[in-house]
C-alpha positions in Angstrom: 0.0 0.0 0.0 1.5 3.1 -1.2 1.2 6.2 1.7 3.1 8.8 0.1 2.1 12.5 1.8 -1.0 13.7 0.9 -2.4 17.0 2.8 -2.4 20.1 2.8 0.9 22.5 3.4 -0.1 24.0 7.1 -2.1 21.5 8.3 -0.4 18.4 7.7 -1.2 14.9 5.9 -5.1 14.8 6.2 -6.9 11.7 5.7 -10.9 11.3 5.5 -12.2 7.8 7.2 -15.8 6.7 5.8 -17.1 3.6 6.9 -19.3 1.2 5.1 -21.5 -1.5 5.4 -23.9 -2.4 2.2 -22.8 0.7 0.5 -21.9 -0.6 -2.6 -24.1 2.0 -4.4 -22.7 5.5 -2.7 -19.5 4.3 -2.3 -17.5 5.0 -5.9 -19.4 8.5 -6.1 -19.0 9.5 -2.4 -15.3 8.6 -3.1 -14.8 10.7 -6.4 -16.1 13.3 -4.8 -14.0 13.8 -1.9 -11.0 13.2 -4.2 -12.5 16.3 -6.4 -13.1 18.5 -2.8 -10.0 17.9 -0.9 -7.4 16.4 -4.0 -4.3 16.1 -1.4 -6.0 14.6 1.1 -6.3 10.3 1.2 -9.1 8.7 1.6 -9.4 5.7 3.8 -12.8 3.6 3.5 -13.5 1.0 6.6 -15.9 -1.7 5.3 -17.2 -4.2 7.9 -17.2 -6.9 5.5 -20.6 -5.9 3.3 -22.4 -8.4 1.8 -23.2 -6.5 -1.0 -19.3 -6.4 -2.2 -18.7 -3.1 -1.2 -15.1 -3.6 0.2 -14.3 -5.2 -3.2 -15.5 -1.8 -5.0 -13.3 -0.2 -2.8 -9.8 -2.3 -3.4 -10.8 -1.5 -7.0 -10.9 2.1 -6.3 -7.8 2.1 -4.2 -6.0 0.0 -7.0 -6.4 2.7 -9.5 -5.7 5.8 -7.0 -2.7 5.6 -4.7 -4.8 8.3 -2.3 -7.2 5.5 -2.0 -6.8 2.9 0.9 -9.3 0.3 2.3 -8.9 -1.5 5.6 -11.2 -4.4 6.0 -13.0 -5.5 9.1 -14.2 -9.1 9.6 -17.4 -8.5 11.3 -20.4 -5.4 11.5 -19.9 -4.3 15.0 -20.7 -0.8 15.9 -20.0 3.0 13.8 -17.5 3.3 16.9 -15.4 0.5 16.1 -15.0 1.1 12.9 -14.0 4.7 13.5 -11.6 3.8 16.1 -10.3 1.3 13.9 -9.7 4.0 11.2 -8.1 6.1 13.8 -5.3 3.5 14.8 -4.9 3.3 10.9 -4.2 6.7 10.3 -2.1 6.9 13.6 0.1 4.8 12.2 0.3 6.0 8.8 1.2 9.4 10.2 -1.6 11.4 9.3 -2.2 14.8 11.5 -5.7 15.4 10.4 -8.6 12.6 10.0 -11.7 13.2 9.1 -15.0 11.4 9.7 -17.5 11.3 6.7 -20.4 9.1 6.1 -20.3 7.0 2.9 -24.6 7.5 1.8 -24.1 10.9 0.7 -25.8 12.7 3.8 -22.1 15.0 4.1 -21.5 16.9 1.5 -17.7 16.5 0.0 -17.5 20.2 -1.2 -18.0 21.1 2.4 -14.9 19.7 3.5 -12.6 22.5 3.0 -14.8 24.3 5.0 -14.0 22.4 7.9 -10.5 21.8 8.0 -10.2 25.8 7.0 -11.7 26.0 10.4 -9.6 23.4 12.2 -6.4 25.7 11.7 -8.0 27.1 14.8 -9.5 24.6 16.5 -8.8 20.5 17.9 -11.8 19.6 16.6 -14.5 21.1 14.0 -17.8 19.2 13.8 -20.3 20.0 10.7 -23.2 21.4 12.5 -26.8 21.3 11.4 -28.3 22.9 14.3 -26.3 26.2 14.3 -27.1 29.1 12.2 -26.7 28.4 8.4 -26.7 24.8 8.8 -29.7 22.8 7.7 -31.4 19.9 7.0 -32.8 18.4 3.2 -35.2 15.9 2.6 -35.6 14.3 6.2 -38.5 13.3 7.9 -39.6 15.5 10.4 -40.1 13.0 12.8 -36.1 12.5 11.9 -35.2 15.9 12.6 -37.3 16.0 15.6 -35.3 13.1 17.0 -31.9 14.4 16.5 -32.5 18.2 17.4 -34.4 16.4 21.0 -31.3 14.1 21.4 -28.9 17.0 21.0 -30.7 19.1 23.1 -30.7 15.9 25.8 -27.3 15.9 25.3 -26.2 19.9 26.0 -28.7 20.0 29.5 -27.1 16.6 30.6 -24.0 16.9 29.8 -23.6 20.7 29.9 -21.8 20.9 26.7 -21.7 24.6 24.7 -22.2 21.9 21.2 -25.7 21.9 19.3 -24.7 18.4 16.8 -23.0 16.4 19.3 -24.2 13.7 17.5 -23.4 14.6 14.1 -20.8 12.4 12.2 -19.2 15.2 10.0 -16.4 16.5 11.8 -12.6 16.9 11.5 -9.6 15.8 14.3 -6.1 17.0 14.9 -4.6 13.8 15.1 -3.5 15.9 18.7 -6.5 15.3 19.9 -7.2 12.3 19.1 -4.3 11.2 21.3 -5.0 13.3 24.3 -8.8 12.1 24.4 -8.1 8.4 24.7 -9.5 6.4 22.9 -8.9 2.9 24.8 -11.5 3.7 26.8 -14.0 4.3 24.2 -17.1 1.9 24.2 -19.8 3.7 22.6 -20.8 1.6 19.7 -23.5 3.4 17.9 -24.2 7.2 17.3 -23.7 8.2 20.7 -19.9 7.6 19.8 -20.1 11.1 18.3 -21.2 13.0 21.9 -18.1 10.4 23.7 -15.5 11.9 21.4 -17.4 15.8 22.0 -17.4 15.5 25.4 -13.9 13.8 26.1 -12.5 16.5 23.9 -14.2 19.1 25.6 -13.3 17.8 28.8 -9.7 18.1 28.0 -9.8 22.0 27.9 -9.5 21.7 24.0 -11.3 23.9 21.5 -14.5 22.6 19.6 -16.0 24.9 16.8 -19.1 24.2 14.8 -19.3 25.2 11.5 -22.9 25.0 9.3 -23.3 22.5 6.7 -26.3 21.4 4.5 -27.0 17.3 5.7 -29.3 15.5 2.7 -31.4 12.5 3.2 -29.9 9.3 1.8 -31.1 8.7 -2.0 -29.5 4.7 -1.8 -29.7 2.1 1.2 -31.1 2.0 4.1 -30.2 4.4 7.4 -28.2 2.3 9.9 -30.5 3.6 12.9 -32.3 1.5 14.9 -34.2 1.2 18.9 -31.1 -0.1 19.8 -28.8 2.9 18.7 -31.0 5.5 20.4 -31.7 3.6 23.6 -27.5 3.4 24.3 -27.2 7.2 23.0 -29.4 8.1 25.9 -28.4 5.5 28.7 -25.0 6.7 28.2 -25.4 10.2 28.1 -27.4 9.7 31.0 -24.7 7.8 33.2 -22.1 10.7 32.0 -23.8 13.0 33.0 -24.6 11.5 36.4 -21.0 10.7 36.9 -19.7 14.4 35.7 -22.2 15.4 39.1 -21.0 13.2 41.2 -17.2 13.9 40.6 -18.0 17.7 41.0 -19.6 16.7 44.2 -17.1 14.9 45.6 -14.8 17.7 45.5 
């Protein structure tokens, strides 16, 4: 696997992790597009072995671009692992930024530079949808009316100055990444998004918002479920219970 430097000159080597499962029809687009938004950056796609022959879309795509790289899991087991898993890839490929992206179209490519433009002063930049200028196309309402309530759960529990905690759009100093630790990292689902917010926070590092347009998949099928929502809001819950009882203890 060729991983000559690709970034950009003050930021570093910047690599954008998607992962997949059943993508096989957003995948070769989602990719050309990022190439076409962000042409120094690599791409790396995480495929938890997809029926549907995604990962083998994917080797074909990274043999005939050496920005291209796929790392295959053996199993489906959570949006978390899969991120983390692209994390310890790019950590030891030497990348200094990493980007999370989802592969069904819902983040916009072209938006990209927008975010790491705002990461030259920031640890980490998430693509908001619930701050001014950001919005929403083609969802549901009841949709939109379950992530604005479960980010609005998540800022009075966990008393966090974010509005899209939850929002999967979002760019890392590799920096961060390290000080956060992500060994102790068990969120599986969505909620992974708020654990990586709130460690960050946490850490006295900077986290900036910036507004992007999110679209409604056109192919697949959306990976939420009962199961997703009901451990985004246990766990918030227990963080936030345990943030009060460590300020009470002191």
């Amino acid at each position: 696997m060729d991983t000559a430097a690709h970034g950009t000159p003050d930021l570093g080597r910047v690599v954008v992790v998607i992962p997949t499962y059943d993508e096989r029809e957003n995948i070769e687009a989602i990719v050309a597009r990022v190439r076409a938004a962000v042409p120094d950056a690599s791409v790396l796609v995480v495929d938890d072995n997809s029926p549907d022959g995604t990962g083998e879309l994917a080797d074909a795509l990274a043999a005939a671009d050496d920005h291209v790289h796929v790392l295959h899991r053996t199993a489906k087991n959570g949006l978390g692992a899969a991120y983390i898993a692209g994390f310890g890839w790019a950590r030891e490929h030497g990348f200094d930024v990493v980007v999370e992206m989802d592969a069904d179209g819902s983040h916009q490519p072209e938006e990209l530079p927008l975010l790491l433009a705002a990461l030259r002063d920031a640890d980490l930049v998430i693509g908001s949808r619930w701050v001014p200028g950001g919005k929403v196309v083609n969802w549901p309402r009841s949709r939109e009316a379950l992530s604005r309530g479960a980010n609005v759960y998540a800022r009075i529990v966990l008393n966090v100055p974010v509005h899209d905690a939850t929002g999967g759009f979002r760019a890392f100093r590799a920096a961060t990444l390290e000080k956060i630790g992500l060994d102790g990292v068990a969120s599986r689902g969505y909620c992974f998004q708020i654990d990586l917010a709130l460690r960050t926070l946490r850490q006295g590092l900077r986290v900036v918002e910036v507004p992007i347009t999110f679209h409604e998949r056109v192919h697949g099928q959306s990976k939420m479920s009962r199961d997703v929502i009901a451990e985004a809001a246990w766990r918030v819950a227990r963080w936030g219970v345990e943030a009060r009882t460590a300020r009470f203890r002191r």
